[in-house]
C-alpha positions as CSV (number, residue, x, y, z in Angstrom):
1,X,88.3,114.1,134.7
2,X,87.7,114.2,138.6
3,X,86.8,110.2,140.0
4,X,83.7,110.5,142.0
5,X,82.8,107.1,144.2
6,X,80.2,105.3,142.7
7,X,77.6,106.1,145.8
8,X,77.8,109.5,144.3
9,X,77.7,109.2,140.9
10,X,75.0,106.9,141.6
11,X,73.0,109.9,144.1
12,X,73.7,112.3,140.9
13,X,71.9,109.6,138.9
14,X,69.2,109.6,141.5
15,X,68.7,113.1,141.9
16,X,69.1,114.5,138.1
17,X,66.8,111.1,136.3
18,X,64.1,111.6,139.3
19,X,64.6,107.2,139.1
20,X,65.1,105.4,142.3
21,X,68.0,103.5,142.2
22,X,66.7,100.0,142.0
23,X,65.9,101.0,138.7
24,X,69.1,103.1,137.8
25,X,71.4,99.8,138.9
26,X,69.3,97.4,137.0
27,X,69.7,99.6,133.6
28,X,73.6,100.1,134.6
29,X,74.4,96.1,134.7
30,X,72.1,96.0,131.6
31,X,74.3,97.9,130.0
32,X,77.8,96.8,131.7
33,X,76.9,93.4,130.4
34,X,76.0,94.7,126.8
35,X,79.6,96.3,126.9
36,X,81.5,93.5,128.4
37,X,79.6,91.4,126.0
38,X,80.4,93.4,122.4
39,X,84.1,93.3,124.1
40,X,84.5,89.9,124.4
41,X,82.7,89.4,120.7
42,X,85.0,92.1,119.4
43,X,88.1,90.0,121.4
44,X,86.6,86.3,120.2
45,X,86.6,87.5,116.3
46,X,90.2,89.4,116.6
47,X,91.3,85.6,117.9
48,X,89.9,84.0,115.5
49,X,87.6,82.4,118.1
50,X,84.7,83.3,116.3
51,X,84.0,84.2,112.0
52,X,83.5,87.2,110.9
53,X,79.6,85.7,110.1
54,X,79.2,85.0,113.8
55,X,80.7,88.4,114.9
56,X,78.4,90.1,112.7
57,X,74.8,88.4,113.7
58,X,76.2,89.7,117.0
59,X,77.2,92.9,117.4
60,X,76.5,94.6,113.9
61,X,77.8,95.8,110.8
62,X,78.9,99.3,112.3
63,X,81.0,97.9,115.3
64,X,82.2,95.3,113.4
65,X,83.4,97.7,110.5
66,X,84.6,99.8,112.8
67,X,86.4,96.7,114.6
68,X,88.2,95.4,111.1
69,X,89.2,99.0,110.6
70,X,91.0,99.1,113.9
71,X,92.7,96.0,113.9
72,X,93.7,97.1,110.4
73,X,95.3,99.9,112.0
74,X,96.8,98.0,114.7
75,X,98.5,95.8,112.2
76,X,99.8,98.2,109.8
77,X,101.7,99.7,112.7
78,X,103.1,96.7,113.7
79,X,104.4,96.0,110.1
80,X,105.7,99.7,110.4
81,X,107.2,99.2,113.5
82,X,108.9,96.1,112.2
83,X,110.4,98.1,109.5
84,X,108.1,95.8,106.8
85,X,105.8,99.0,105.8
């Protein structure tokens, strides 16, 4: 995928949506902070920072079922990989 510069990607934005940009960088650190935020959830509960109850009031059954099934994943090949399978 080519890397544009964020002045363009953010003219693109501009020019496609018909939004002026105060409004297109408002919605884009809304939603950088809703995915840093579900990250650092999703990092807390693999950690062990945070239960499973608390991880769920916050970001969901779906992404936290799809979370569990990862790690899952994650530690299945570790026990593979260790020769423990």
């Amino acid at each position: 995928m080519a890397q544009l510069n964020t002045t363009k990607e953010l003219d693109f934005l501009i020019h496609e949506t018909g939004k002026d940009s105060s409004t297109l960088l408002a919605q884009a650190v809304q939603e950088g902070i809703h995915i840093l935020f579900k990250r650092q959830v999703t990092e807390a509960y693999i950690n062990k920072h945070i239960d499973r109850e608390q991880a769920l009031l916050l970001i969901g059954a779906e992404e936290l079922t799809a979370v569990d099934y990862a790690w899952q994943a994650v530690e299945k090949d570790i026990a593979w990989g260790l020769g423990n399978a």
